[in-house]
C-alpha positions in Angstrom: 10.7 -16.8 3.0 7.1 -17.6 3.8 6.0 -13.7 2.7 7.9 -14.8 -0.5 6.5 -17.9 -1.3 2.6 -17.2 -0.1 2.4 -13.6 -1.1 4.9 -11.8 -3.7 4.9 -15.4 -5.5 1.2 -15.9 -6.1 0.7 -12.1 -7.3 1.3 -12.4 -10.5 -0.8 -15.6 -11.2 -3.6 -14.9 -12.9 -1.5 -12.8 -15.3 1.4 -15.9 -15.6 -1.5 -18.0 -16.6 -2.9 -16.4 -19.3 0.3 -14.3 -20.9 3.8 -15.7 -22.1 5.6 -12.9 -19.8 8.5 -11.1 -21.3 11.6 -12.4 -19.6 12.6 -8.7 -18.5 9.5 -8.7 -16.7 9.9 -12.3 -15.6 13.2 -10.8 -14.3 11.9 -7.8 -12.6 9.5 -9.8 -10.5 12.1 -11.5 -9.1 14.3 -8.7 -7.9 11.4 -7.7 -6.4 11.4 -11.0 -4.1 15.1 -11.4 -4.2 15.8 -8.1 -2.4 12.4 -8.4 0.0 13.9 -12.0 1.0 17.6 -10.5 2.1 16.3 -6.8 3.2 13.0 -6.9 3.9 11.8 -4.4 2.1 13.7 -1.7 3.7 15.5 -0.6 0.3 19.2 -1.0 2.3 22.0 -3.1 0.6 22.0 -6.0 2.1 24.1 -9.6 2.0 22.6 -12.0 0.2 24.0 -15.0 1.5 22.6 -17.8 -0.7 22.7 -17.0 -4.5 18.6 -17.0 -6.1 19.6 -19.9 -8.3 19.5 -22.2 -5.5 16.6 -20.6 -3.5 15.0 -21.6 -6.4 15.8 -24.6 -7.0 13.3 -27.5 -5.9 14.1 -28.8 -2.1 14.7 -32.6 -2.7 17.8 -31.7 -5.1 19.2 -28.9 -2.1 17.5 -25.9 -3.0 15.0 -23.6 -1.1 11.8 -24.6 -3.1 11.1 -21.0 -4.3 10.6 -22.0 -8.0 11.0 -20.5 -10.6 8.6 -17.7 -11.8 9.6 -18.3 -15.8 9.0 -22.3 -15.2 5.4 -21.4 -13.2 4.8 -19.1 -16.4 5.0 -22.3 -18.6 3.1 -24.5 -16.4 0.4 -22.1 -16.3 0.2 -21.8 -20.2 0.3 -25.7 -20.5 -2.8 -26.0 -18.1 -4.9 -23.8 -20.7 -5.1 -25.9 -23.9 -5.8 -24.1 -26.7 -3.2 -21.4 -24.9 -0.8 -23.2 -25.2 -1.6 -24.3 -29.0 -1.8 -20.5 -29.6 1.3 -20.0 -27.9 3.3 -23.7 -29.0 6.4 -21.5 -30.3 6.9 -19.5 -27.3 6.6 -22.2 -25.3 8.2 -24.8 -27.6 11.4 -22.8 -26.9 11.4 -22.6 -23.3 11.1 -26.0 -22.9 13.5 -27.0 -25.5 16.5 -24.3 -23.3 15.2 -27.0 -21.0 15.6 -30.6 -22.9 11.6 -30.9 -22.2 9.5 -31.7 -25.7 6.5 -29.9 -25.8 5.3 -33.9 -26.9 6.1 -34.6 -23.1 3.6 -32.5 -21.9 0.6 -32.6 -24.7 0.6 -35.1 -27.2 -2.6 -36.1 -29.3 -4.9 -39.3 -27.9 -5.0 -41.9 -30.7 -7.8 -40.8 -32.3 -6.1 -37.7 -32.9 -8.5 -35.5 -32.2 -8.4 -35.4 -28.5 -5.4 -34.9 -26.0 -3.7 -36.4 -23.7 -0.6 -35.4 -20.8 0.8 -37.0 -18.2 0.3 -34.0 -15.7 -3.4 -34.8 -15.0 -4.8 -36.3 -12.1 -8.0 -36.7 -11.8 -9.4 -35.4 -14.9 -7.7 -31.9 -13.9 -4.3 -30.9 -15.2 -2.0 -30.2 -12.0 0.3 -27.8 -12.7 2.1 -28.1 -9.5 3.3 -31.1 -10.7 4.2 -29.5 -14.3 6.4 -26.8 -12.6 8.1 -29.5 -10.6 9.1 -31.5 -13.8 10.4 -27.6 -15.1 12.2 -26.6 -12.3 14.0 -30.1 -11.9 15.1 -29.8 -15.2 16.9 -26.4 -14.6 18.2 -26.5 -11.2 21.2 -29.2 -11.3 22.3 -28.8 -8.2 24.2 -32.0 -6.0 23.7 -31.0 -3.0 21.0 -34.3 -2.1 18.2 -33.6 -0.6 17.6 -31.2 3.0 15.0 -32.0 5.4 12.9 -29.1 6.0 11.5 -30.4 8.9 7.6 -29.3 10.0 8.8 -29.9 13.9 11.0 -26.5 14.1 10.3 -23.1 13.1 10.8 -22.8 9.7 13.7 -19.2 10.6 15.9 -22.3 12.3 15.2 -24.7 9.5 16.4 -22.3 7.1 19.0 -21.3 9.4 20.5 -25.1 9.3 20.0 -25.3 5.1 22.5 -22.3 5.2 24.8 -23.6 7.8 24.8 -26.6 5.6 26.1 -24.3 2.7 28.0 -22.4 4.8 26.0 -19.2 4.5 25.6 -17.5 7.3 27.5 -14.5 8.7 30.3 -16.3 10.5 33.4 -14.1 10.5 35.3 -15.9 7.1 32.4 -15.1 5.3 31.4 -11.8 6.3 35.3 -11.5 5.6 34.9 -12.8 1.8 32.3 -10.2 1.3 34.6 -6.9 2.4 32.6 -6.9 5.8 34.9 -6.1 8.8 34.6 -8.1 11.4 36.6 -6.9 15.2 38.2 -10.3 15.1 38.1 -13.1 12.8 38.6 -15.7 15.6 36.1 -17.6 16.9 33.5 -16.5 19.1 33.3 -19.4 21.3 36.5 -20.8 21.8 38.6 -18.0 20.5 41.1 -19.9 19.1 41.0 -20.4 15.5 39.5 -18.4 12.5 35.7 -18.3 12.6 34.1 -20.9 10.2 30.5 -22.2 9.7 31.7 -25.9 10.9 34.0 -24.7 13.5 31.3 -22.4 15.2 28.3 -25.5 15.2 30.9 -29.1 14.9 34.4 -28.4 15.9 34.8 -26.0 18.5 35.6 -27.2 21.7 32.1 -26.2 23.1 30.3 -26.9 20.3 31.9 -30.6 20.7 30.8 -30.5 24.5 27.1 -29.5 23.8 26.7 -32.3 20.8 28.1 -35.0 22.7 25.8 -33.9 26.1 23.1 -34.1 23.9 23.8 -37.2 22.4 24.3 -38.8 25.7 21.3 -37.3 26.8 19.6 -39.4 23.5 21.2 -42.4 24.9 23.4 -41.6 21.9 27.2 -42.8 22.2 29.8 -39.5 21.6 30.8 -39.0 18.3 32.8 -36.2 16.3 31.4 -34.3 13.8 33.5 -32.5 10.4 31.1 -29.8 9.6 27.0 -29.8 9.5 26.5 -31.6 6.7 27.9 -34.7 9.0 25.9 -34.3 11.1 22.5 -33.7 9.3 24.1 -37.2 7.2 24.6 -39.0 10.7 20.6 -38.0 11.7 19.2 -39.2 8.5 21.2 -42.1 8.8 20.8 -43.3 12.3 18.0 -45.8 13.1 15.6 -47.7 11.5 12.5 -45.8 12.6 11.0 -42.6 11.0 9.5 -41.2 14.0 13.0 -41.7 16.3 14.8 -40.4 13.2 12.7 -37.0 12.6 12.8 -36.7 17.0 16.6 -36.6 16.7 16.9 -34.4 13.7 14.8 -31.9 15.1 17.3 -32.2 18.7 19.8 -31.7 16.3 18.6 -28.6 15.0 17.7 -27.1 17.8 21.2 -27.8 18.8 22.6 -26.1 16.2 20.5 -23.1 16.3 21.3 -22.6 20.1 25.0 -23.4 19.3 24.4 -20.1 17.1 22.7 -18.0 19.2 25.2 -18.7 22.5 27.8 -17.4 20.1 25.8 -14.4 19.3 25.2 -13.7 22.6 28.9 -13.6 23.8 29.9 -11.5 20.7 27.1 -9.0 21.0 25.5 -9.2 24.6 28.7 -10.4 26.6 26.6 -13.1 28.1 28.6 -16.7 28.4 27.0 -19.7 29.1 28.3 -23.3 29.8 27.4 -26.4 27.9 25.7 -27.8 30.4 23.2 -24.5 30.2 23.2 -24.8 26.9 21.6 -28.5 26.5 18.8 -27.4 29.3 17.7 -24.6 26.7 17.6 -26.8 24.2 15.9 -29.8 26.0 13.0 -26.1 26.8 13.4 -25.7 23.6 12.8 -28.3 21.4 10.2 -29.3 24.1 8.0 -26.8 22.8 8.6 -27.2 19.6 7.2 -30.2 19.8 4.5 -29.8 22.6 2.8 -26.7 20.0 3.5 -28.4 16.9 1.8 -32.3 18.2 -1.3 -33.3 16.3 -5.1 -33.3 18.5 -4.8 -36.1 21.4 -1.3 -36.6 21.5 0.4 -36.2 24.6 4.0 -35.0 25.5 5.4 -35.3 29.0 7.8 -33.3 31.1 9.4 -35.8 32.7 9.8 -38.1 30.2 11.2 -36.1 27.6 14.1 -34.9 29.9 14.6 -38.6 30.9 14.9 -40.2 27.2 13.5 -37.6 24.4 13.7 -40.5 21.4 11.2 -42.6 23.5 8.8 -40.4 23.2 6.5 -41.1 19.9 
């Protein structure tokens, strides 16, 4: 995702910003990143777990934060004045698919000879913030808002914004897509079909490992439905931002090793306990943090294994 977003997006910039691209093109250049993103490049058909609307789709209303290439197109065209008055009908009707007014965006000062938009700052006009009004306006999605937390690697924060969905390759959904699977049960407990909630909330040792880590938070026990309880009961808990983000990231890393122990008992034969389990991810998250802590700030051993939400 970050090859996509720093590299195959910003390609076609300088063209986007001085053209009204063809949406066949506009198109192409998205396949393009759509099947790098799922395959890598490697030209194999792949799964493709989470459908490009919503990886497109701006992160505080549950998307991925791609953007949209069509929506950067306009933006671009708006930043360049007398483009965009060259160009007012194309662009007139993108924004209109969209309920934007091109009046919204450039609208005449008083005098009525000079103009005047909202999406300048400082005497420049920001198109970053342009796009965002764009791609708002065409991603409805009601998923609320997902952290993507700077604390963990951003493969297991993308791993938990599919969990949340339930995208990832548990054996119901490799099932939906014609995949066989050796057994649809689960790969942890064994006892009931496979399910994104069941392998990370409700499984008897994914219960076990949440609750050990909760206690080891100095968190009472609690059950969990499915991931997106317990991303809600993170966000929720406390009244300070810096406990609050310690915890969610715990949580994550939680998750993500919930994940990977099943992973490892399907495809390595390796079983661990619980109790294992919550020592890799006290390791773990330890050095997320520890790498990730800004110049001066100090994290300690001892402490963190001792009360991890004490130490901010």
């Amino acid at each position: 995702m970050t090859l996509v977003k720093s590299v195959l997006r910003n390609l076609p910039t300088f063209y986007l910003s001085l053209f009204a691209a063809p949406i066949g093109v506009i198109e192409d250049l998205e396949k393009i990143q759509r099947h790098f993103l799922w395959s890598g490049g490697s030209g194999r058909a792949t799964v493709h777990w989470v459908t490009w609307d919503r990886m497109k789709a701006p992160k505080d209303v549950g998307g991925a934060g791609l953007g949209s290439l069509r929506n950067l197109n306009l933006a671009l065209l708006a930043k360049w004045w007398w483009a965009f008055k060259s160009r007012i009908d194309k662009v007139k009707s993108g924004l209109w698919k969209l309920n934007i007014e091109a009046k919204d965006i450039l609208y005449p000062d008083e005098d009525g000879i000079t103009w005047r938009s909202d999406f300048v700052v400082n005497g420049i006009f920001n198109v970053a913030k342009l796009r965002c009004r764009l791609d708002r306006a065409s991603h409805q999605i009601s998923d609320g808002e997902f952290w993507w937390l700077n604390s963990a690697p951003k493969k297991v924060v993308s791993f938990i914004w599919r969990a949340k969905q339930g995208r990832i390759p548990s054996a119901e959904e490799l099932q939906k897509r014609n995949i066989q699977v050796p057994s649809p049960m689960c790969g942890l407990c064994s006892n009931i079909v496979e399910t994104s909630n069941h392998i990370l909330t409700s499984c008897p040792f994914a219960e076990d490992t949440i609750n050990k880590v909760l206690f080891w938070c100095g968190i009472p026990a609690k059950q969990f439905s499915g991931v997106t309880d317990v991303l809600d009961f993170a966000r929720n808990w406390g009244h300070c931002p810096k406990k609050k983000e310690i915890l969610t990231c715990i949580l994550y890393g939680t998750l993500w090793s919930l994940w990977k122990e099943r992973n490892d008992r399907i495809f390595k034969g390796m079983n661990s306990t619980p109790a294992k389990t919550v020592d890799c991810i006290k390791s773990m998250d330890f050095s997320w943090r520890k790498f990730r802590m800004r110049r001066g700030d100090v994290i300690v051993w001892e402490k963190w294994c001792m009360s991890p939400i004490s130490c901010i």
